[in-house]
VOMI-379906 format. One record per residue (C-alpha): chain; residue number from 0; x, y, z. Coordinates in nm, 4 decimals, always signed. Layout:
+---+-----+----------+----------+----------+
: c :   k :       c1 :       c2 :       c3 :
+---+-----+----------+----------+----------+
: A : NUM :        X :        Y :        Z :
...
+---+-----+----------+----------+----------+
END
This chain:
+---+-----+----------+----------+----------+
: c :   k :       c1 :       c2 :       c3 :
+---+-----+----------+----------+----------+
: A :   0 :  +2.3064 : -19.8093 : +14.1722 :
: A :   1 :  +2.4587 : -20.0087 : +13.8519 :
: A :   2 :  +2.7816 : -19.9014 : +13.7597 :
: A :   3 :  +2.8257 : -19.8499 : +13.4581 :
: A :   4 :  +3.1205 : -19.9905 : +13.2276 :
: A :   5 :  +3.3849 : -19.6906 : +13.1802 :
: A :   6 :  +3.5232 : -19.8563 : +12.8510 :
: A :   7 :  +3.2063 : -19.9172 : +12.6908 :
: A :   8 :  +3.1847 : -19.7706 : +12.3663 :
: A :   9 :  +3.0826 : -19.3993 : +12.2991 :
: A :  10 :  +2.8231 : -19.4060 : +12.0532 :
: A :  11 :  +2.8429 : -19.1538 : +11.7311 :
: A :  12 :  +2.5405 : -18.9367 : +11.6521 :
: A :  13 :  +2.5949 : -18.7270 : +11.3479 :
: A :  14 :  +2.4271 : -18.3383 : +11.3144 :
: A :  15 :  +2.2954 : -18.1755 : +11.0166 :
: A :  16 :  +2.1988 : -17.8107 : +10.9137 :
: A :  17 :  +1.8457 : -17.7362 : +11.0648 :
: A :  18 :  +1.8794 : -17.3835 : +10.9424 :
: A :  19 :  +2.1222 : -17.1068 : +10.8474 :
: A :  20 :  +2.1531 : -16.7147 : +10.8578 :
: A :  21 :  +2.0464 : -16.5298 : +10.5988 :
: A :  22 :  +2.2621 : -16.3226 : +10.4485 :
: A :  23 :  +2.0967 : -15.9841 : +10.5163 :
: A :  24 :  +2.1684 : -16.0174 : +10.8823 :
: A :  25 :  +2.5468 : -16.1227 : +10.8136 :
: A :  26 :  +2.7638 : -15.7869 : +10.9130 :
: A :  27 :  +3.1222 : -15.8571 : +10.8766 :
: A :  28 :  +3.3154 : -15.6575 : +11.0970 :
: A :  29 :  +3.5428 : -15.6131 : +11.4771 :
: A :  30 :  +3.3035 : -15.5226 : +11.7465 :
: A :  31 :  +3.4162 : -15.4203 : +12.1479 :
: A :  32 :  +3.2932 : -15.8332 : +12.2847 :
: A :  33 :  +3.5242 : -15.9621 : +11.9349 :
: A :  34 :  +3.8588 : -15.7985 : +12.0191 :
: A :  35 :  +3.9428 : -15.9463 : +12.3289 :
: A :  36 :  +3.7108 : -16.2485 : +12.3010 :
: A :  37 :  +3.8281 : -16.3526 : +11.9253 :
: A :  38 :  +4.1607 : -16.1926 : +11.9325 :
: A :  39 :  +4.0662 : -15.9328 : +11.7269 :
: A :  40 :  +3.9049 : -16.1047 : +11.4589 :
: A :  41 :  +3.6210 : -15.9825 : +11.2465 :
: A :  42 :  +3.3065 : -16.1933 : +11.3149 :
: A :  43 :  +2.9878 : -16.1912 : +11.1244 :
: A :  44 :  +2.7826 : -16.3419 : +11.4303 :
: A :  45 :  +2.8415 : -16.5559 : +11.7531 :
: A :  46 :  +2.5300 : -16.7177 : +11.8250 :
: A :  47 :  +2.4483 : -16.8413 : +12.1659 :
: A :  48 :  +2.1787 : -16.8991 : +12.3774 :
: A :  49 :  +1.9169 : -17.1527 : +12.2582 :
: A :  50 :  +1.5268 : -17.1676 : +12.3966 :
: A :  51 :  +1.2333 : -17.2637 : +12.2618 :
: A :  52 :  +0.8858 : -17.0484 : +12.3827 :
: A :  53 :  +0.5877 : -17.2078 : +12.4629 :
: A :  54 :  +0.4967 : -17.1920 : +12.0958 :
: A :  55 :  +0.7541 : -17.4219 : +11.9977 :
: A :  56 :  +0.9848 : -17.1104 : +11.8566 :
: A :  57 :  +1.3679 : -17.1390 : +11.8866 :
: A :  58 :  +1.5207 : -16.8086 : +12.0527 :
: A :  59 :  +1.8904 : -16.7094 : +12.0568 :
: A :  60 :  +2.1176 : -16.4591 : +12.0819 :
: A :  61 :  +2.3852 : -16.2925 : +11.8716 :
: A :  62 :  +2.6485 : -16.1428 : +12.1065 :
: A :  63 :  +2.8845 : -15.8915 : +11.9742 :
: A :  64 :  +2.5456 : -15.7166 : +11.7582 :
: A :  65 :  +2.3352 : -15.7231 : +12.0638 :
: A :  66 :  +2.1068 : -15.9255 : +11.8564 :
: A :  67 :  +1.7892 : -16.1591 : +11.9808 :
: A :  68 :  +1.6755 : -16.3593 : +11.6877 :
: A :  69 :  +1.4068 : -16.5881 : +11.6806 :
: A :  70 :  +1.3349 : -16.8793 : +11.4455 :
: A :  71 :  +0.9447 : -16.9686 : +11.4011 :
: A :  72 :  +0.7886 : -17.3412 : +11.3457 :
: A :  73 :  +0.8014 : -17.2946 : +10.9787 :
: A :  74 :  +1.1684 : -17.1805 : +10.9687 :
: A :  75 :  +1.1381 : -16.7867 : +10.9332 :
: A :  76 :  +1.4547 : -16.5479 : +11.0877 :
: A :  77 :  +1.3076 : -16.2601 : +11.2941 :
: A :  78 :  +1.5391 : -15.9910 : +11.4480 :
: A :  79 :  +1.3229 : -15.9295 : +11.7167 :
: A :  80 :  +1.5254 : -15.6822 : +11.9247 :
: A :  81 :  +1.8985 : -15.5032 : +11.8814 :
: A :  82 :  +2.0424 : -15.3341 : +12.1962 :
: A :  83 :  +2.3829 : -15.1688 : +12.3204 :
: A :  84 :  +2.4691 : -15.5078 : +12.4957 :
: A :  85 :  +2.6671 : -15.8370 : +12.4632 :
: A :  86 :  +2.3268 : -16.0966 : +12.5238 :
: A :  87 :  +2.5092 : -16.4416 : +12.6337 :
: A :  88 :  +2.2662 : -16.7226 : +12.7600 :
: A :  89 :  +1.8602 : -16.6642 : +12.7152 :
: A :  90 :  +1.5728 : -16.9019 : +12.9343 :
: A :  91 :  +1.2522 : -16.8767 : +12.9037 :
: A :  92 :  +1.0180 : -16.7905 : +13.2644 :
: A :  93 :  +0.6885 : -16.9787 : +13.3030 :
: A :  94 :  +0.5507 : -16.6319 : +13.2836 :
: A :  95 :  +0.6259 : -16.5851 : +12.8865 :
: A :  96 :  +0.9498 : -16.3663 : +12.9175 :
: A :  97 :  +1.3030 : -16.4327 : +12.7712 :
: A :  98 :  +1.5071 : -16.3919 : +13.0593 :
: A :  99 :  +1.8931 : -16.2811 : +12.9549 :
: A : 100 :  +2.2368 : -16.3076 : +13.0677 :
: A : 101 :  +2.4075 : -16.0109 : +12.9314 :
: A : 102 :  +2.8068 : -15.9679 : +12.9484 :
: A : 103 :  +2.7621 : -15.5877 : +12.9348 :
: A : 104 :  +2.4398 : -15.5263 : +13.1041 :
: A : 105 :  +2.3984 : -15.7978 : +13.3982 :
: A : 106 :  +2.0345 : -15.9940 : +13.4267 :
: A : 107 :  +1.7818 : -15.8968 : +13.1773 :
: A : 108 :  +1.4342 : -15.9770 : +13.0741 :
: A : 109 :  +1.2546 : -15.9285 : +12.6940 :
: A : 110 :  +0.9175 : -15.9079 : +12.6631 :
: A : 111 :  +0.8574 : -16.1414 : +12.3513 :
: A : 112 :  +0.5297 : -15.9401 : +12.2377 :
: A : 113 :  +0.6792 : -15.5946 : +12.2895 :
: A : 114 :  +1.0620 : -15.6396 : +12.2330 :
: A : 115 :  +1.0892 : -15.4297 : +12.5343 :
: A : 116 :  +1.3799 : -15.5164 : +12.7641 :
: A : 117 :  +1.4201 : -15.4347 : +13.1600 :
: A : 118 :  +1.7130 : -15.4998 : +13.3717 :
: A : 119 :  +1.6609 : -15.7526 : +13.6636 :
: A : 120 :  +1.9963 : -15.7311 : +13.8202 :
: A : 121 :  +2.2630 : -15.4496 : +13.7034 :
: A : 122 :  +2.5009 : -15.5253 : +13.9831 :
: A : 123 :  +2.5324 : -15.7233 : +14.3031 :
: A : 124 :  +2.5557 : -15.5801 : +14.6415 :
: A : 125 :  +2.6972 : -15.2068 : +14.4903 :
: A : 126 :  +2.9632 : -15.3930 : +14.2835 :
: A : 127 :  +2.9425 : -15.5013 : +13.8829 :
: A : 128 :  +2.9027 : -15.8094 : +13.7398 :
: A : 129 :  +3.2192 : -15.9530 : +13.5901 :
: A : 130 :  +3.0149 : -16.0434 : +13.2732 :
: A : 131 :  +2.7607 : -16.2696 : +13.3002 :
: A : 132 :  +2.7153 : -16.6374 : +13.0721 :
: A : 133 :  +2.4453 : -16.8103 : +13.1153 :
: A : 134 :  +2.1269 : -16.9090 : +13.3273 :
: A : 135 :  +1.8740 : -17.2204 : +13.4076 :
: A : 136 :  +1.5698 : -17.1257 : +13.5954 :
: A : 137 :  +1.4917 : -17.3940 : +13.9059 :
: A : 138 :  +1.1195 : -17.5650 : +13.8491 :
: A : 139 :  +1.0199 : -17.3172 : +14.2037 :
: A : 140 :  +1.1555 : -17.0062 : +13.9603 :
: A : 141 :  +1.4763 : -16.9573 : +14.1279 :
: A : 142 :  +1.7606 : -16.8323 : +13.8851 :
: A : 143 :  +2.0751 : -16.9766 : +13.8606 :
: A : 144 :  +2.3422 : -16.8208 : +13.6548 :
: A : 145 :  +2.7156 : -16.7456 : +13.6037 :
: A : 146 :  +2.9423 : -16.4293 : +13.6055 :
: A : 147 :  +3.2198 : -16.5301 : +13.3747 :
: A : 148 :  +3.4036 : -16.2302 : +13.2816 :
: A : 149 :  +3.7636 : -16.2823 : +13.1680 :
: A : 150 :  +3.8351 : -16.5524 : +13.4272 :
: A : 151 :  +4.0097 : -16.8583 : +13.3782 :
: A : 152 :  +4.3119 : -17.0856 : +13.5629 :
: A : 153 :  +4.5312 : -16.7348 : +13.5873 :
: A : 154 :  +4.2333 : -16.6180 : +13.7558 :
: A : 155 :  +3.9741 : -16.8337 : +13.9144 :
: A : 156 :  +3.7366 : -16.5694 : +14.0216 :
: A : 157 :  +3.4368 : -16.6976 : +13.8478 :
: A : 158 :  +3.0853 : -16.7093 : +14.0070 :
: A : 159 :  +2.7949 : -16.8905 : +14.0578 :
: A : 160 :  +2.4676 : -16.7214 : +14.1638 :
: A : 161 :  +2.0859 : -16.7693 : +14.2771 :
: A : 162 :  +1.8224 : -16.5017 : +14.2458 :
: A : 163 :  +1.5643 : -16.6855 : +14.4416 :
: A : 164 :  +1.2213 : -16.6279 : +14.3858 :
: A : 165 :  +1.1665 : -16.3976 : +14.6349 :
: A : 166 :  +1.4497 : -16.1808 : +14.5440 :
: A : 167 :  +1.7155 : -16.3038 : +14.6745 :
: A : 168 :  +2.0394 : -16.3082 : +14.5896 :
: A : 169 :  +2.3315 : -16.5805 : +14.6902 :
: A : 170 :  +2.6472 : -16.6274 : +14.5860 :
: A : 171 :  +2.7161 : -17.0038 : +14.5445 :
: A : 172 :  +3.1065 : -17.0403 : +14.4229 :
: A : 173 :  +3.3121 : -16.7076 : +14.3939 :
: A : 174 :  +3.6641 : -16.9245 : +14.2527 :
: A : 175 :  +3.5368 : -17.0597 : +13.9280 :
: A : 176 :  +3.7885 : -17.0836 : +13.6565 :
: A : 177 :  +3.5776 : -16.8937 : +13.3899 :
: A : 178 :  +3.2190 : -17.0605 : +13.4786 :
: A : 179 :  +3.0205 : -17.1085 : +13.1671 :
: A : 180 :  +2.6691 : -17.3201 : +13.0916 :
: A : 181 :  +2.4809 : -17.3984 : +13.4266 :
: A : 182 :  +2.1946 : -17.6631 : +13.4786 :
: A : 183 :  +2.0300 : -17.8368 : +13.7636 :
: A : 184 :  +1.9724 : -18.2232 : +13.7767 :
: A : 185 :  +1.5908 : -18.3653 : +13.7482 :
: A : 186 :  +1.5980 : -18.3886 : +14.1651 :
: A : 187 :  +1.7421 : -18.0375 : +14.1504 :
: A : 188 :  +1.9882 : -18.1556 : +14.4811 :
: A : 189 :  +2.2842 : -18.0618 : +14.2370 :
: A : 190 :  +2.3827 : -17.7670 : +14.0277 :
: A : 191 :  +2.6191 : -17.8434 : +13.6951 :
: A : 192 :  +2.8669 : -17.5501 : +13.6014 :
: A : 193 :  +3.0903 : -17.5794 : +13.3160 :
: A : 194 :  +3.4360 : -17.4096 : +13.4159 :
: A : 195 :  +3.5804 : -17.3946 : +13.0981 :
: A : 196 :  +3.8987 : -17.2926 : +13.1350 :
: A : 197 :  +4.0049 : -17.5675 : +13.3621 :
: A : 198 :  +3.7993 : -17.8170 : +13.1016 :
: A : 199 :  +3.5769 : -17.9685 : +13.4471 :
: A : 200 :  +3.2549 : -17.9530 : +13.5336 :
: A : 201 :  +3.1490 : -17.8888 : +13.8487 :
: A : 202 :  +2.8403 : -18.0118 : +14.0464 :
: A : 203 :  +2.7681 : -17.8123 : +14.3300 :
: A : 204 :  +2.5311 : -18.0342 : +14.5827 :
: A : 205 :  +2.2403 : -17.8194 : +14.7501 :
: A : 206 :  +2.1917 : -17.8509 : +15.1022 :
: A : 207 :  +1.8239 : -17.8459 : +15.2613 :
: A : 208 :  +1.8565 : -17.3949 : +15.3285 :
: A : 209 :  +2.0019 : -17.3806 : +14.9876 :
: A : 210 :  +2.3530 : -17.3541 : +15.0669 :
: A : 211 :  +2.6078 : -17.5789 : +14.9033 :
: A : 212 :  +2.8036 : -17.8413 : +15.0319 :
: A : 213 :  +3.1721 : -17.9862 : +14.9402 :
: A : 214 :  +3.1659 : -17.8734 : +14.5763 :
: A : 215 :  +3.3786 : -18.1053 : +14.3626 :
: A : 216 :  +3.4351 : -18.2010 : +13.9890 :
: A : 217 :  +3.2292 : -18.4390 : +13.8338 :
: A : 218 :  +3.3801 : -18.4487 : +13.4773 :
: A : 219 :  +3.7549 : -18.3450 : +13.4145 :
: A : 220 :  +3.7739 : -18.3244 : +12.9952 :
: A : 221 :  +4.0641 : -18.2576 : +12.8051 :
: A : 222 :  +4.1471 : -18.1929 : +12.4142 :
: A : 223 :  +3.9418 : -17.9854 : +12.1967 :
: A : 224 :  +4.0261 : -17.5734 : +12.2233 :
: A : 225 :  +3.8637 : -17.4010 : +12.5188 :
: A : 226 :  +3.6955 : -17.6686 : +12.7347 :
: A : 227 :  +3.3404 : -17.6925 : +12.7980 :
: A : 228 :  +3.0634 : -17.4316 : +12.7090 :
: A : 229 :  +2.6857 : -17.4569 : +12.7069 :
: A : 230 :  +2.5324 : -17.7906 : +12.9231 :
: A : 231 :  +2.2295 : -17.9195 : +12.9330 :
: A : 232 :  +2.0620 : -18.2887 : +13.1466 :
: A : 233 :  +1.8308 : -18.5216 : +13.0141 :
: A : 234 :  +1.5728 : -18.6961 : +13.1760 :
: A : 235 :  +1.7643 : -18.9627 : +13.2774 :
: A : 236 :  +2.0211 : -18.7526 : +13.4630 :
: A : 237 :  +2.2239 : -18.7474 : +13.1761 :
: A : 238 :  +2.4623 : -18.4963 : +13.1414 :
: A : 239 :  +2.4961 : -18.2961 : +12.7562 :
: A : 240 :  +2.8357 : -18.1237 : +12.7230 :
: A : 241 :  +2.9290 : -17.8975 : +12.4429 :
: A : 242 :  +3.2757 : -17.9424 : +12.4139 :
: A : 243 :  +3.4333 : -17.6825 : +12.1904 :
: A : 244 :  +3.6001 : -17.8439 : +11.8854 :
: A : 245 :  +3.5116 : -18.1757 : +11.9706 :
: A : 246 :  +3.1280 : -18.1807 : +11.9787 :
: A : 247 :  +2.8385 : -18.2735 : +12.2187 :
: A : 248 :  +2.9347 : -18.5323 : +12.4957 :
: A : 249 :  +2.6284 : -18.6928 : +12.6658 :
: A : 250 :  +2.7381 : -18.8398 : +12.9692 :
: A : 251 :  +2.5237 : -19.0760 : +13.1689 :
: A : 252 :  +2.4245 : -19.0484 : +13.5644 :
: A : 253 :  +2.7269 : -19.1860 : +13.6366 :
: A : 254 :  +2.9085 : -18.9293 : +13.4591 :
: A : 255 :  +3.0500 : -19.1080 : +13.2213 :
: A : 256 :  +3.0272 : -19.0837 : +12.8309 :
: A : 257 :  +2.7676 : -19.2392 : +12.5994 :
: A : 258 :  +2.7483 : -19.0655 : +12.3335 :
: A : 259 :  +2.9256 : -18.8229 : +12.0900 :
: A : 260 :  +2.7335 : -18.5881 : +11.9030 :
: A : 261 :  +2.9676 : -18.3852 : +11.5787 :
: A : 262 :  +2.9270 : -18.2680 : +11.2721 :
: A : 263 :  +3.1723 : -18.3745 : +10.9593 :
: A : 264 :  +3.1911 : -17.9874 : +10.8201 :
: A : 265 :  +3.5145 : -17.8706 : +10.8880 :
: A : 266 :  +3.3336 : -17.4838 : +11.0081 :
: A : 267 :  +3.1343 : -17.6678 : +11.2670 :
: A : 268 :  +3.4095 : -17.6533 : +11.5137 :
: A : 269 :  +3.2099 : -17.3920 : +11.7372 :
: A : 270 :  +2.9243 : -17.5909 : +11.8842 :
: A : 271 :  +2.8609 : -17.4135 : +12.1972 :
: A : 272 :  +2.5247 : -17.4334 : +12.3577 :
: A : 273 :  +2.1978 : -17.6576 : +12.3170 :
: A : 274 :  +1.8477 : -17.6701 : +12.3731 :
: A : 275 :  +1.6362 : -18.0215 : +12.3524 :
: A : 276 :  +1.3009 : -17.9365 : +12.1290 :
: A : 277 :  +1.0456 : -18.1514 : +11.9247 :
: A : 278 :  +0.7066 : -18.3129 : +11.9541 :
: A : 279 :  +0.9479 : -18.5850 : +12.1949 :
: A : 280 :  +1.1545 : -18.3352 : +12.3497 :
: A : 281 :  +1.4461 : -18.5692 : +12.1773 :
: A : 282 :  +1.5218 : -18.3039 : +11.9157 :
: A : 283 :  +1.8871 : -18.0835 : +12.0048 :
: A : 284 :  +1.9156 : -17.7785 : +11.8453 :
: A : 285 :  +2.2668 : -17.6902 : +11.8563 :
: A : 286 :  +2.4323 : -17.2769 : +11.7893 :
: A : 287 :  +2.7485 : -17.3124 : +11.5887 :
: A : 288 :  +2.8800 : -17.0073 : +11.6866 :
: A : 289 :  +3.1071 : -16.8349 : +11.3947 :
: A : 290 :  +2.9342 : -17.0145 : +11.0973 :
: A : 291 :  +2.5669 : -16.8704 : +11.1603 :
: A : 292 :  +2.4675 : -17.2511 : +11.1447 :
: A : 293 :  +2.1667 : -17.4041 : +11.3715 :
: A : 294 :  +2.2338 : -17.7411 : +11.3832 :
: A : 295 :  +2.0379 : -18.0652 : +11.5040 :
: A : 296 :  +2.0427 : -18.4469 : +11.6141 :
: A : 297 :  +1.8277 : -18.7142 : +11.7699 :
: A : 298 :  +1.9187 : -18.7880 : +12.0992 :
: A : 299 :  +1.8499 : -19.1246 : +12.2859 :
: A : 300 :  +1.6806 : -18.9939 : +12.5824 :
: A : 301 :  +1.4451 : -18.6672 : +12.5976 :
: A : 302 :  +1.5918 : -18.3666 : +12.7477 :
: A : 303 :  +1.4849 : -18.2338 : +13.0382 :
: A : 304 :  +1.1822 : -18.0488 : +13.0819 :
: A : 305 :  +1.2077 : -17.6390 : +13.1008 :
: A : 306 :  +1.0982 : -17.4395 : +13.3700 :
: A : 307 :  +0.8749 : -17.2550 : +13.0880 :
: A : 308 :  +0.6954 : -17.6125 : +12.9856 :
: A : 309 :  +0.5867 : -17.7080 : +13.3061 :
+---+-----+----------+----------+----------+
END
């Protein structure tokens, strides 16, 4: 393997505005997710979760209105559904539904013709969820996703689970420090958490059965003011890191850092989860969370392909 040079210049890649929320779906106001998640400030959205459908829409969430919006290919806002929950990360299945990971309301799934939304998993083994984060579906359909809750260094009691195909459910870290955005690499032999609290990521190798394997930290960040949120690889193996206040790290295989991708508005300090899009895949659509502001840049490599695109 080349090694790469660890002082080599970090190349800039600026965003700009691919779209912004209307004002008729802007609602001002302290919810229960905004008190003890924004210290009691009044929010008029948070968005998260970005993933395109088959059809080339862009779905996300809003999480303290219980909000799934999507954005078509000619730039339209559509509330699709509103529900009593706190919708966090959203993937698509190959089989057309939005799966979600709901902080209130565990594992869900939307039908995207119907609106209609089921519960997959509303607790684990007769106990709740802590709150989940966020999800990446395997290319075999197995589910990976995170239980964040309030976790964090005081507290490392994050997790990390799999809903295999076949139903089953393992637990694959229980001490996370507030586990956040979760992927797999192209060879899916190692699963990427974002522990934000403790600003790492983790990889997680997969043994042969599925179990994991010496768990270590693969990227130790520092600066910005939480640590890392949504991530996302490339096809190269590249690592993309929403860092929040800082930006969009890409790191390479070797885990270290390429690129920088920011914005110059001083609201845009919220960019916390991604989702690679366009005719070349090289498109990433970005949330800015507070500011209602979808945001995109040209990356240098595609991103990975989704389980829903294959």
């Amino acid at each position: 393997m080349t090694m790469h040079n660890p002082f080599q210049p970090v190349e800039k890649i600026k965003t700009e505005v691919f779209a912004t929320m209307p004002e008729k779906f802007r609602k001002k106001s302290r919810t229960g997710w905004s008190d003890p998640n924004r210290q009691g400030a009044e929010v008029e959205c948070f968005l998260e979760g970005p993933s395109f459908d088959r059809e080339g829409n862009l779905w996300f969430v809003d999480i303290p209105f219980g909000r799934i919006f999507r954005i078509d290919t000619k730039g339209n806002w559509e509330l699709i559904t509103q529900y009593d929950g706190w919708p966090n990360g959203l993937k698509f299945h190959k089989d057309g539904r939005a799966f979600i990971c709901d902080y209130k309301a565990g594992l869900l799934a939307l039908d995207p013709k119907t609106g209609k939304i089921e519960t997959i998993l509303g607790s684990m083994y007769s106990e709740n969820f802590k709150g989940l984060n966020d999800l990446h579906f395997a290319s075999n359909g197995d589910l990976y996703f995170t239980d964040q809750g309030q976790t964090g260094i005081a507290d490392p009691t994050g997790r990390v689970f799999r809903l295999r195909a076949n139903g089953q459910l393992d637990r694959l870290a229980l001490n996370v420090p507030s586990p956040n955005g979760i992927t797999l690499n192209t060879q899916e032999k190692h699963v990427f958490v974002a522990a934000t609290r403790s600003q790492q990521i983790w990889r997680l190798p997969l043994m042969a059965d599925g179990s994991v394997s010496k768990t270590g930290v693969a990227i130790q960040l520092t600066g910005g003011v939480a640590g890392p949120d949504g991530i996302e690889m490339d096809s190269e193996n590249g690592l993309l890191v929403c860092q929040l206040g800082v930006g969009i790290w890409r790191f390479d295989s070797n885990m270290l850092p390429t690129h920088l991708i920011y914005s110059e508005d001083h609201r845009h300090h919220h960019l916390a989860n991604i989702a690679c899009g366009g005719p070349d895949n090289k498109t990433l659509y970005i949330t800015e969370s507070l500011s209602g502001d979808i945001l995109m840049a040209k990356l240098p490599v595609a991103g990975k392909k989704m389980f829903a695109h294959q």
